[in-house]
N, C-alpha and C positions, 0 to 999 in steps of 0.2 A: 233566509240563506240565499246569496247570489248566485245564480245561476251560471256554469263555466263559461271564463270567456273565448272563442274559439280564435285562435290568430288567424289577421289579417293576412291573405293573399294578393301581396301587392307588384303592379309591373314599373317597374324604375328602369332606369337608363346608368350607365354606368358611369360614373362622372369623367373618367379619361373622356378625351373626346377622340381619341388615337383608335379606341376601342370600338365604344360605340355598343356595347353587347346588352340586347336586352336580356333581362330574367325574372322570374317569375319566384317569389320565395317568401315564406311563411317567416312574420315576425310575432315574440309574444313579448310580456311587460314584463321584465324580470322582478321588475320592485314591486310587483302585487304579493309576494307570498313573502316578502321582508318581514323583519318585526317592528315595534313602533318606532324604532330610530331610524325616523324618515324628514327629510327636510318637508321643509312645509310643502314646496312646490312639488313634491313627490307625495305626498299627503291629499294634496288636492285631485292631481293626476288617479291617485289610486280612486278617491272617493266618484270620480268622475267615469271612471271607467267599469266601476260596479255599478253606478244609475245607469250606465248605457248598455250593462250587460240584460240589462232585465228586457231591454227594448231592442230587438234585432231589423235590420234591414229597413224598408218603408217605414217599420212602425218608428222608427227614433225621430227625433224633432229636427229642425233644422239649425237651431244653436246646438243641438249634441251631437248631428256632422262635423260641422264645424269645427268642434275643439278634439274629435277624433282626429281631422284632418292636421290639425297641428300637431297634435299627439304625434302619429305617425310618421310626420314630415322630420321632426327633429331625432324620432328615434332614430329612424332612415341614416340620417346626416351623421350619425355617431355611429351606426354601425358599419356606413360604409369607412367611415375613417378610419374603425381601429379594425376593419377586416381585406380594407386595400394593401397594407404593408405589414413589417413586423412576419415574425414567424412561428410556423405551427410544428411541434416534436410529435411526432407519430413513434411509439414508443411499441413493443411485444409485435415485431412485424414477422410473421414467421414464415421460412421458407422450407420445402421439406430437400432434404442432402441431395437429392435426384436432379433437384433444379437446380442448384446454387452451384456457379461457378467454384466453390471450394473455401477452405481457409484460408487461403494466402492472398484472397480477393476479396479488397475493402470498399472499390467501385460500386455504382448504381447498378444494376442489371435487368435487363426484362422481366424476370420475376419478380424481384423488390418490387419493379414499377406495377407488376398488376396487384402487388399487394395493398402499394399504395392507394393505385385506384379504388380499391374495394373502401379501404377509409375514408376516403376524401370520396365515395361511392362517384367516380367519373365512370362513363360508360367503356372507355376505350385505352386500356393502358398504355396501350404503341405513342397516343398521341402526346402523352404527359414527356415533356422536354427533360432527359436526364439530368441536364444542366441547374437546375430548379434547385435538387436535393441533394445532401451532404450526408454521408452515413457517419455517425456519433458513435454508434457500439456496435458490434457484431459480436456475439456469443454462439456458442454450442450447444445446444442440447439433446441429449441421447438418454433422457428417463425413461425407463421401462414402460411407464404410463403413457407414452407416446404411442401412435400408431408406427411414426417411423420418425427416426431423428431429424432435427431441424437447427437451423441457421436464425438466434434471432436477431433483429435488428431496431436498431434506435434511429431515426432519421429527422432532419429538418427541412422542410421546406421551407424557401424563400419566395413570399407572395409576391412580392415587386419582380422578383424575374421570372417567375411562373405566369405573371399575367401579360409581362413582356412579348412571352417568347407563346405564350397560348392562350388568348383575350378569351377564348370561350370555358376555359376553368375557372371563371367569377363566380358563376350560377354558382355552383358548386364549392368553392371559398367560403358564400357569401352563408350556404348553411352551414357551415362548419361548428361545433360545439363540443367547449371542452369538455373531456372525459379521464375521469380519476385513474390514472394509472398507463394510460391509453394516447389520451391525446390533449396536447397543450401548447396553448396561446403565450407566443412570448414577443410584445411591441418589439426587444432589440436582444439580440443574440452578444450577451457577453463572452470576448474571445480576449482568453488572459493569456501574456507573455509567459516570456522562459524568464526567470531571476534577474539574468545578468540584464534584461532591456528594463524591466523594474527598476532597479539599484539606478540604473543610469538615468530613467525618468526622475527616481528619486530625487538624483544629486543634482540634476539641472536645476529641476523647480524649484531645490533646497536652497542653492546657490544663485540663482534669480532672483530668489524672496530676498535674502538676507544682501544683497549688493544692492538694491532697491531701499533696503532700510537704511544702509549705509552714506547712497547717495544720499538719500532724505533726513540725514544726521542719524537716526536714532541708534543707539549705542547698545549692540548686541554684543553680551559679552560671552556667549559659545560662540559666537560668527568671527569674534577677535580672535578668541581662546584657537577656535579651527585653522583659519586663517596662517594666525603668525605662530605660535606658539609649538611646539615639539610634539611630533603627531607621538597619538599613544602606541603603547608596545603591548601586544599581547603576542602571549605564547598557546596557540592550540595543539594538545598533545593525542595523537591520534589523525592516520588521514581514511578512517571510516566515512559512511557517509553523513552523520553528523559533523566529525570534524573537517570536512571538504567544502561542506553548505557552509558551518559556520565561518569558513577563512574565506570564500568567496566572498558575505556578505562584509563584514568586517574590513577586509583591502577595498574592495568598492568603496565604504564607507570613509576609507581613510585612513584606517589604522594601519599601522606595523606587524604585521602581523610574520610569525615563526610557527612554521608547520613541523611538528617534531611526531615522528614516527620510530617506531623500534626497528620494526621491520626492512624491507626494499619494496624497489620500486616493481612495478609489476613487471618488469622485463627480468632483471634479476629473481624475486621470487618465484617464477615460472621455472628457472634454473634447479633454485634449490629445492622445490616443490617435487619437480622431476628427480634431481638427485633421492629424495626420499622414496621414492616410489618405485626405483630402479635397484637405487645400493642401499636401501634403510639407512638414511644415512640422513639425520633429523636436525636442521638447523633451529635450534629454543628460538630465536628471534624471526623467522622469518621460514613459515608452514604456511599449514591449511589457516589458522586464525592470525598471524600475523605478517602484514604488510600493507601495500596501498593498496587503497578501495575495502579493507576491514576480512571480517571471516567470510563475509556474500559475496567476494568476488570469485571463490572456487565455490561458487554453490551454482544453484538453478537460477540464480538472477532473477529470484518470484519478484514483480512489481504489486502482488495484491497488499493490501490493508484493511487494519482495520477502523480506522479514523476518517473514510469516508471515502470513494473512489471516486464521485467526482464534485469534492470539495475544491475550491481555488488553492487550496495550499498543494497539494497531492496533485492537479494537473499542473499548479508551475515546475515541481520537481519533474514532472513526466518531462515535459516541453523541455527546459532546463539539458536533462541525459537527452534528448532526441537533439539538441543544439549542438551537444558532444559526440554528437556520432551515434545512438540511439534510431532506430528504425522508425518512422513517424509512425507504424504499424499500432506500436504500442500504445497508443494514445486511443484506438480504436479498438483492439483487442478485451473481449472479456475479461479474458486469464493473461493479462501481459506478463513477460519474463522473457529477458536478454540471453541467460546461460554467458558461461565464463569466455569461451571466445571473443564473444562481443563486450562484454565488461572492458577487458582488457583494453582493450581500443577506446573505449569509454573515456576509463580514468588515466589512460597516458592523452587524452585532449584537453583534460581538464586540468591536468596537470598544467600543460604547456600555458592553460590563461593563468592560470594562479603565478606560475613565474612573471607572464607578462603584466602583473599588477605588481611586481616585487614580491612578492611571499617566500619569505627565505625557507626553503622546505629542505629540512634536517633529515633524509632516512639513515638509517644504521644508526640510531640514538636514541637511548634507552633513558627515561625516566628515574632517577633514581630517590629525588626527594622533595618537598616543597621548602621556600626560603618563608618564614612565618615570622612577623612580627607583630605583636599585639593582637595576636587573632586574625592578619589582614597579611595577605598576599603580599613579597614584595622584590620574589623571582623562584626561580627553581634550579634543581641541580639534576646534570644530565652528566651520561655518559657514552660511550663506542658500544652498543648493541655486544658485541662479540667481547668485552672485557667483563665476564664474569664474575672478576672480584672487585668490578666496579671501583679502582683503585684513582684511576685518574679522570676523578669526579670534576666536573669544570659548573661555575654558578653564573649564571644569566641572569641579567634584572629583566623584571617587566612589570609592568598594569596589572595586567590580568592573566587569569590560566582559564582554558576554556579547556575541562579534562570530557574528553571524546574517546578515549581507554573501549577496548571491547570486552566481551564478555570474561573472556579467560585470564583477565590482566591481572592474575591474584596479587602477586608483587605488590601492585598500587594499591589495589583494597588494604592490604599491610600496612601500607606505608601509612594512607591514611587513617588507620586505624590508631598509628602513635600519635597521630599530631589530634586526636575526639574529633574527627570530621564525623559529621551526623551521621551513621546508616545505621538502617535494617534490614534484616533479613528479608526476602522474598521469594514467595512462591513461584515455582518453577514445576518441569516434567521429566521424568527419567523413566527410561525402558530400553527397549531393543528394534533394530531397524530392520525390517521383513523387505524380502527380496523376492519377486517372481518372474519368470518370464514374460517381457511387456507383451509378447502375442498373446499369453493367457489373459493377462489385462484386458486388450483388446476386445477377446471374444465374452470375457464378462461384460463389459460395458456396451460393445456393441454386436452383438452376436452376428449376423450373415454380417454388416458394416465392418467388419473388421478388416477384409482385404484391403480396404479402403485409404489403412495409414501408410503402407509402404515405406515403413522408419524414419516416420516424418515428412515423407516428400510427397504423401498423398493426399487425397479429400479434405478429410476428416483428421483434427488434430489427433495426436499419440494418443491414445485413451489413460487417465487420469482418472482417482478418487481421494474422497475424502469423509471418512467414518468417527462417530462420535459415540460413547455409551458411558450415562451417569451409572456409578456405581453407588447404590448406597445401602441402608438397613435392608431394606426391602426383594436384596436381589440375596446370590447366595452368601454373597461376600461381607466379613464383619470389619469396617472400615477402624476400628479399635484407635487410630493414631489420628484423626481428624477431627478437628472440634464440630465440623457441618455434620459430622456422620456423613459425607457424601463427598466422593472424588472423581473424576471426570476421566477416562482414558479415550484417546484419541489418535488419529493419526498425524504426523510434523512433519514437513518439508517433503510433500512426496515428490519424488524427481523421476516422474518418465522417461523412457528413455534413457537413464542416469548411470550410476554407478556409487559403488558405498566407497570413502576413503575416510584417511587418518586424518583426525583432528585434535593430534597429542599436541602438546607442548613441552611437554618431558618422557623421556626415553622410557620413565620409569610406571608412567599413565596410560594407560586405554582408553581411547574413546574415539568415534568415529559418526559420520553424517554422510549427504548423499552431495551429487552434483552432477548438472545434466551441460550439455553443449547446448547450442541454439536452435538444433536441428534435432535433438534428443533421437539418435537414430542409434542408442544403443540398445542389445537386445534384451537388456535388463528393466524392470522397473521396482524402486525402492520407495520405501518412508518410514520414518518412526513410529512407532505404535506405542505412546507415551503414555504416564498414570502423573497426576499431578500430585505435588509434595509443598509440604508447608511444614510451620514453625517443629510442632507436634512430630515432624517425620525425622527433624534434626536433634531431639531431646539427647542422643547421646554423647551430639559434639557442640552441647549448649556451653562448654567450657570457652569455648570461642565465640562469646559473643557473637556481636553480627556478622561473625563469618563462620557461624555455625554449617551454612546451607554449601557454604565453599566444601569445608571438612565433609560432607556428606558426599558432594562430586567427586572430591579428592579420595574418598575410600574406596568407593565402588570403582573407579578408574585405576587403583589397583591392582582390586582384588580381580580385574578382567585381563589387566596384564599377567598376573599369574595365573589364573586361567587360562590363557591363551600360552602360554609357553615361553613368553618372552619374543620378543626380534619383533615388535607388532603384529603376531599372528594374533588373528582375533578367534575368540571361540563362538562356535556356529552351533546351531543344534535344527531339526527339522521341525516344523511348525507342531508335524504329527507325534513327534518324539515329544516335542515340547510341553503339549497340551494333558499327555501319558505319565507326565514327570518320571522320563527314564530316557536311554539313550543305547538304542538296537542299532542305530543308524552309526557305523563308523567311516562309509563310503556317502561322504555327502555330497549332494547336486553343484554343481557349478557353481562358483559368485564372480560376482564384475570386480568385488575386491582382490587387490592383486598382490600385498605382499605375505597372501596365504590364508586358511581357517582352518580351526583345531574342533574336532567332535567334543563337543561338550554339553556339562548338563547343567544349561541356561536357569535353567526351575531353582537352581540352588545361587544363582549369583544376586539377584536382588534382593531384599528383602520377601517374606514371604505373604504377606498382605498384598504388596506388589503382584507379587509374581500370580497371586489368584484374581486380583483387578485384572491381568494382561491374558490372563487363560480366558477366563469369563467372558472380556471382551471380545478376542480374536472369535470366540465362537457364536457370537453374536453378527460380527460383520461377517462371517460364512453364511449367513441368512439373509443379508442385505447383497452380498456377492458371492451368489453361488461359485464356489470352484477355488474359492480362498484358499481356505485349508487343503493342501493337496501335496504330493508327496515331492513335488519340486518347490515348492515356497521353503525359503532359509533364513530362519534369524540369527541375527549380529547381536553380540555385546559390545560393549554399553555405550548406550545414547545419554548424555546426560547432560551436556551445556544446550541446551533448547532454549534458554532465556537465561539474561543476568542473574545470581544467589541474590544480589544484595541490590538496595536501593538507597542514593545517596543524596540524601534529605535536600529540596531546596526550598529557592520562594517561588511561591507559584506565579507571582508576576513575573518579577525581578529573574528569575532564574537563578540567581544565584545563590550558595551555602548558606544555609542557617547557622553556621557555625565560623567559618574561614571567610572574611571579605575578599571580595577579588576571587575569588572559585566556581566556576560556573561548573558544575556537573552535565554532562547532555548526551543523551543517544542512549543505544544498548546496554550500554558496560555500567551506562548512571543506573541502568533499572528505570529508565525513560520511555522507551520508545523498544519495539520489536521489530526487525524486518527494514529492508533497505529502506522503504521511503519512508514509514513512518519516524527512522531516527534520522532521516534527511532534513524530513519539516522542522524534528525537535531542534536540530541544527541551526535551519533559518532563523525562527523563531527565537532562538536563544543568541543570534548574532546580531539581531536588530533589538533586543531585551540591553546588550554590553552597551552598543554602541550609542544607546541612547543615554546611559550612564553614564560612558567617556565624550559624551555629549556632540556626538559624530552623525546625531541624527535625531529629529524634532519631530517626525510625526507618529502616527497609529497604522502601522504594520496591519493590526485586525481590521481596517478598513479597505486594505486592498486581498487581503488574503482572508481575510475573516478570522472569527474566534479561534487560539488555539485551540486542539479538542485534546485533550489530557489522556495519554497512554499509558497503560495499566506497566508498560512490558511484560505482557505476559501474552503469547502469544501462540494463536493457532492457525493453520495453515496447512 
């Protein structure tokens, strides 16, 4: 057995000659502990440096200097090469809340810099050039396990201007060594554009190639078809953030594109939003779920996902909303989310390009049916949003229909229901939305650190959670309706700083979600505390096929409106009443909701399997966050649209219907994608999928954004 080799301590010179720094640093063979798939010249190397391990110092011969000395010489040569440029991510940098300039400071600062130091072990933090490093993420964390909360950070260094601006951090480059989770070597730092610079790189190179072929005779018959020929007509119905992505992509690409919305525009439905909320006074087209920018633009503006946060597809949308007026903030943020002030702003910017590419954008125009011939798309019929009996129906031809519909669009689920459009049912959450005072929040999460938030405007963000608890045989609860024997309740859309509002679509339904501003400086903090529901939970209204799961939302958001008294007073009950299955409490605590709450006895509106999943649970996260349950916490009825009922079959390349040619399904409302950006991506994605079928675009999307990653819509948050 060989004896270990000890690495060389070797003094070199630094090849800049601007530099000139010497250093002293220990090299080893990485390719000795390889397995046999070694080229030969690395076979021999290895064989070579095990005879000479046996022989140390005077005792080795003078041909086995020698071929050390080459050894060394070359490894030298490659190390200096790929450890002079390129860049290192120093990743879990942590800072404790006392040192760190705050949340709203995404800058370098003297204590990142000596954290730095510590990894990059430089003796002297002051002297490392802030200039050097770029912060990539900043998070929060305030776990109990902590000594005391911290700031943590992702950073890169760049070696070429680090060695620029300070020749004596070589030494110390030069041992740098990756480590799993910690720290990494990246030769070039890929920095991916917003969409609209893509689309545009796109269409040069597209149109470069194909006028080159042209020049050169060969006879490209999309490049003719694009060229001369009658650009195509699609209609995308929805301006969600799917149907926003997919008309961006599609008008770039050439197409004719028709943005048809029910709703208004977000100036207008701010109007009527407020009218509801002043004079109950509920416009069916145009609420909390329908108009521009979808049902997330009166929400918290969450940016998290679950298809990867920093996949290429997920930071082009970031960059993309930061291009519209987006805060570049959010590109560095943990937990990024805009809140509804800033959305607004958002989507009247984006609006404005989508008209400057022509996108003839229809709001106050309600969907009313598809034109279907032979199974194959070949327009649709629309109507005035506000004509009811849908009397003066007008029919549009087009190509295509990109249906971007949100979650609440039962109508269209109907509609496509007559014409055998593929769906299924799908699993979704339904519960009640818990309300507490955010300064209780606060001091759960950060106990002395609490002073800290100042309604947002302080240290430390608003304090925030997020609780999960499987229910199955084993706990006390008999899950009697689930094929898993096991259902998951959780908390959805918690919105600090927030407030609970209406998310009816008819006078006649209850239901309701939360929404915070960008500053969450309200004194409330809300979120759903949902139980998940499947096939099994709808056996009563299986009479309706795949819109068994709709009839399931549609009864409960009844039965909460009678409950509630009618005029959208919601019925409330206290977490402690709740948990009691009784109702002592007729003077209930305060809510952020404002057109009213009715004492009631919540235990009796869900189902009762439910309602012991949401008992069971709640007293479970009183154990994860002391002071949960408390005589000011207040549950809402009924939370119940958390995700699309139905999923509306396609091809998983193609996008489009397995049933209707010409129908692209996409976003929320398809049962695609959950949460703004993930049904933004389904969006792009599915607009370079059309375009490449009306032949408006020849290459591989997944090569600059990579693989689509397939969303359940089902989602948690």
């Amino acid at each position: 057995m060989a004896a270990k080799f000890q690495p060389l301590r070797l003094c070199l010179s630094y090849p800049n000659s601007n530099h000139m720094a010497m250093f002293q640093t220990p090299f080893s063979f990485p390719w000795i502990k390889r397995g046999p798939a070694l080229s030969s010249s690395k076979k021999s190397i290895k064989c070579a440096t095990l005879r000479c391990s046996k022989r140390t110092g005077k005792r080795r011969y003078p041909s086995e200097k020698k071929k050390l000395e080459r050894i060394n010489k070359t490894l030298t040569q490659t190390e200096i090469k790929i450890k002079e440029e390129g860049f290192w991510r120093f990743s879990k940098l942590a800072i404790p809340v006392h040192k760190d300039p705050g949340k709203d400071f995404f800058g370098v600062s003297l204590p990142l810099l000596e954290s730095i130091s510590k990894a990059l072990e430089f003796p002297v933090a002051s002297m490392l050039p802030m200039e050097a490093f770029t912060v990539v993420r900043k998070s929060f964390d305030a776990r109990k396990l902590l000594k005391e909360p911290q700031f943590v950070y992702t950073v890169d260094m760049d070696v070429k201007k680090l060695l620029n601006l300070e020749p004596r951090a070589w030494d110390f480059i030069s041992r740098l060594e990756p480590k799993l989770g910690s720290i990494e070597y990246m030769p070039s730092r890929k920095v991916l554009a917003d969409l609209i610079s893509i689309l545009h790189n796109l269409v040069d190179n597209q149109h470069g190639t194909k006028q080159e072929e042209a020049r050169d005779g060969i006879h490209n018959k999309s490049f003719n078809r694009s060229l001369f020929s009658k650009r195509p007509k699609v209609a995308v119905v929805g301006s969600g953030p799917s149907g926003l992505f997919a008309s961006l992509v599609l008008s770039e690409l050439g197409a004719d594109v028709t943005l048809i919305e029910r709703g208004q525009a977000v100036e207008q439905r701010g109007h009527d939003i407020g009218a509801l909320v002043v004079r109950r006074a509920l416009q069916p087209e145009s609420n909390f779920c329908f108009g521009e920018g979808g049902a997330g633009t009166w929400s918290d503006g969450k940016l998290v996902t679950r298809i990867g946060r920093n996949s290429d597809s997920v930071l082009t949308v970031m960059k993309t909303l930061v291009h519209f007026g987006a805060p570049p903030e959010i590109l560095l943020d943990g937990k990024p989310h805009l809140g509804t002030d800033r959305l607004i702003g958002i989507l009247r910017n984006f609006r404005q390009h989508l008209v400057q590419l022509g996108v003839d954008i229809k709001f106050g125009t309600r969907l009313n049916d598809l034109i279907v011939e032979n199974k194959q798309i070949i327009g649709i019929k629309v109507s005035n949003a506000r004509d009811e009996s849908r009397s003066n129906s007008q029919s549009l031809s087009y190509d295509a229909v990109v249906l971007a519909v949100g979650h609440s669009a039962r109508d269209v689920y109907q509609m496509l229901l007559q014409h055998n459009v593929d769906m299924v049912p799908k699993d979704f959450a339904v519960g009640l939305r818990i309300e507490h005072p955010q300064e209780l929040i606060n001091k759960i999460q950060y106990s002395s650190l609490a002073a800290e938030v100042q309604l947002g405007r302080g240290k430390v963000p608003v304090a925030d959670y997020k609780v999960v608890k499987y229910v199955n045989e084993g706990d006390e609860i008999v899950n009697s309706c689930l094929e898993d024997r096991s259902r998951s309740c959780y908390s959805f859309c918690m919105c600090p700083g927030g407030q609970v509002v209406l998310t009816s679509t008819n006078s006649s339904e209850l239901c309701i979600n939360g929404m915070s501003f960008s500053r969450r400086s309200s004194r409330w903090a809300n979120a759903a505390i949902v139980v998940t529901v499947s096939t099994n939970d709808f056996a009563p209204f299986s009479g309706h096929g795949p819109l068994c799961g709709v009839e399931f939302q549609r009864h409960y958001e009844r039965k909460a409106a009678m409950v509630g008294g009618g005029n959208f007073v919601v019925p409330a009950q206290t977490v402690t009443d709740f948990l009691d299955n009784k109702l002592s409490v007729t003077s209930l605590p305060q809510s952020s909701y404002r057109l009213g709450v009715r004492p009631s006895n919540l235990h009796e509106l869900l189902p009762t399997h439910i309602t012991k999943a949401l008992q069971h649970s709640i007293a479970v996260f009183d154990k994860e966050l002391p002071g949960y349950i408390c005589k000011d916490a207040l549950l809402h009825g009924v939370e119940t649209r958390t995700s699309s009922p139905i999923r509306i079959v396609r091809n998983t390349d193609s996008y489009e219907s397995t049933s209707v040619i010409g129908l692209y399904p996409v976003g929320e409302g398809a049962g695609h994608a959950g949460g703004i950006i993930s049904a933004a991506v389904d969006g792009i994605y599915c607009g370079f999928a059309l375009a490449k079928n009306l032949n408006l675009f020849e290459g591989d999307i997944e090569s600059i954004l990579g693989k689509a990653q397939k969303n359940t819509g089902f989602v948690k948050y």
